[in-house]
N, C-alpha and C positions, 0 to 999 in steps of 0.2 A: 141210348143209355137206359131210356126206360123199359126197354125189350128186355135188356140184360140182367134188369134188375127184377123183372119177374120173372126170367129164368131161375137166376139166385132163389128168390125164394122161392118158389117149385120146387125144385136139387134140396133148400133146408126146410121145407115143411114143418117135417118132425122137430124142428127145435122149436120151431115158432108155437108151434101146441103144447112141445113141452112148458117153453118159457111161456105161456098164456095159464098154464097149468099152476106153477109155480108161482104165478102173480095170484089168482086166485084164493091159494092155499095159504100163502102168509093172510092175504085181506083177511081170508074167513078164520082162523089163528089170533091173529089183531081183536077182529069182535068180540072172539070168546072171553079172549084176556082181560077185557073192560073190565067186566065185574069183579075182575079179580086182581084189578088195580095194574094194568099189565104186566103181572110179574112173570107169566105164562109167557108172553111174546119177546119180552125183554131176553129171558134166558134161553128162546130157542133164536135169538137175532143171528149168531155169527153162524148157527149150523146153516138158518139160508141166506146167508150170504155167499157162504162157502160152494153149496149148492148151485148159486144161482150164477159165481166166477168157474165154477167148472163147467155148467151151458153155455158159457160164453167162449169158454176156451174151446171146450169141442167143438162148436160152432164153428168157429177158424181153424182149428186142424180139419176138420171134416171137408169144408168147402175146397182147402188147400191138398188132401188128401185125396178125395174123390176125383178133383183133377187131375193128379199126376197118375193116377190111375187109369184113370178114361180118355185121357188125351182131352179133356171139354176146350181147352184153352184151341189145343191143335186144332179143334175142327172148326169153332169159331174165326179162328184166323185165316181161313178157306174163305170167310164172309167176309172179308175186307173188314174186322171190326180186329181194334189193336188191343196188344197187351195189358197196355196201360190204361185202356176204356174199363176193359172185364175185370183190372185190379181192383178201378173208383168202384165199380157196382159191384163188386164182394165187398168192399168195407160199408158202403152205404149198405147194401144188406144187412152187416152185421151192427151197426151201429142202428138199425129201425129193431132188433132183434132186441136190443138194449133198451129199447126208449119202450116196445110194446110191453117188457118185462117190467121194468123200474117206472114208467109212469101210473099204471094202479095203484103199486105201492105206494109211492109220494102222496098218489089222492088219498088214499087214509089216512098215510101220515101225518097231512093236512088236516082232514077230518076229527084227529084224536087230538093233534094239538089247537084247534080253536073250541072244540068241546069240551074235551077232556081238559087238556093243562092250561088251557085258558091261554091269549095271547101278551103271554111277554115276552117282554123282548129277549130275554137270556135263552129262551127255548123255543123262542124265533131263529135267533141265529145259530145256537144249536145245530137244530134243525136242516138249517140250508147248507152249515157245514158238512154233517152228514149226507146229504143228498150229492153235494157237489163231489166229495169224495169215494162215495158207491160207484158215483158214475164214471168217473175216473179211472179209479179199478177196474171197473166192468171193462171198459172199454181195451185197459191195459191186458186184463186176461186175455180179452179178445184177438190182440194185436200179437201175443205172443203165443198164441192157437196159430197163428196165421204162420208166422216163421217156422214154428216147430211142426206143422203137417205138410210144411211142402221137405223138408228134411227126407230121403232115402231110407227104406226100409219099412216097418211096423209099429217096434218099439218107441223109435224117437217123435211120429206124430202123436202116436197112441197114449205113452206115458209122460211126452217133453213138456207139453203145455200143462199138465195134470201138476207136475212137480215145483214146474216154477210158481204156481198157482199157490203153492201152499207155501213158497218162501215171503210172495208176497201180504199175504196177509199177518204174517208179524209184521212187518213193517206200519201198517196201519194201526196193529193193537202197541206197538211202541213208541210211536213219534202222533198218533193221535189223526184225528181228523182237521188239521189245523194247514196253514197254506205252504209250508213244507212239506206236508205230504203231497199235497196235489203238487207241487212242482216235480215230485220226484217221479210220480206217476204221468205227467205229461211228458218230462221227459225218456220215459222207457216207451211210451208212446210212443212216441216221433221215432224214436229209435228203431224200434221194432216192425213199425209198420216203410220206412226206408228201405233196410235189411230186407225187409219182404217183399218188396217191390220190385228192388234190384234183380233178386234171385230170380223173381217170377216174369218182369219182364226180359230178361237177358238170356235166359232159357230158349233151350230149340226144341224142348219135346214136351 
């Protein structure tokens, strides 16, 4: 498994630098904002968000793409190693892709709220609310990256996951960061990464 899993990430390099990139650029964004009470960070918050569900989505179209492409799955399965192995280590890929993205962010997160807004409790749990549901999301772009690049064609890995991406983040700015949203988000989870399962291991090419 573990073979597979640093194959996976060799194949997504480029996201991992991107997302490395992108953690980065909020942090140092974050710092500036300080002095200026973060009003600066506050109001660039949903562009990288937005930014940061469409790395996740490519990520899973890409990984599901490049394979149907290259036959990667085909030639692996030459090596005695099953479909259902190469599935768990494309999502364990994608899901370390997420934790190396969103755990810098959290650690400032943390940093601004015991410095900055002092620890109460109202922006304590704030706080974990928001974290638990970026990650949610991420995860859920992720999963429907994953459906939508093993899809036929160009357009539907290319633009499916990009689209859905953007329906879901109304969902977040209208029902909140509160624990119906993450159910709902778990639930397309599970959903989507099943669906994508199915497809990819029941497949002959």
């Amino acid at each position: 498994m573990w073979t597979l899993i640093k194959r996976e990430i060799d194949d997504c390099r480029v996201f991992f630098v991107a997302g490395v990139a992108h953690a980065v650029f909020v942090i140092l964004v974050l710092i500036s904002s300080l002095s200026g009470g973060l009003n600066i960070g506050a109001g660039a918050g949903p562009l990288f968000l937005l930014v940061g569900m469409l790395l996740f989505c490519g990520m899973g179209a890409g990984q599901m793409y490049m394979d149907r492409t290259r036959g990667i799955s085909c030639f692996l399965s030459t090596l005695s190693v099953t479909r259902g192995a190469i599935f768990t280590a494309r999502v364990i890929t994608g899901v370390l892709l997420i934790l190396v993205t969103l755990v810098p962010m959290a650690a400032g997160g943390v940093i601004v709220l015991k410095v900055v807004l002092q620890p109460i409790p109202a922006y304590q749990t704030m706080f974990l609310d928001i974290a638990r549901t970026v990650f949610l999301l991420s995860l859920a772009c992720y999963s429907l990256g994953l459906l939508t690049g093993w899809a036929p064609g160009r357009v539907i890995p290319t633009l499916g996951g990009a689209t859905l991406t953007f329906i879901l983040m109304p969902i977040v700015i209208i029902k909140g960061f509160g624990v119906e949203t993450a159910a709902i988000l778990v639930l397309l989870t599970v959903a989507a990464l099943l669906r994508s399962r199915q497809h990819f291991v029941s497949t002959s090419f």
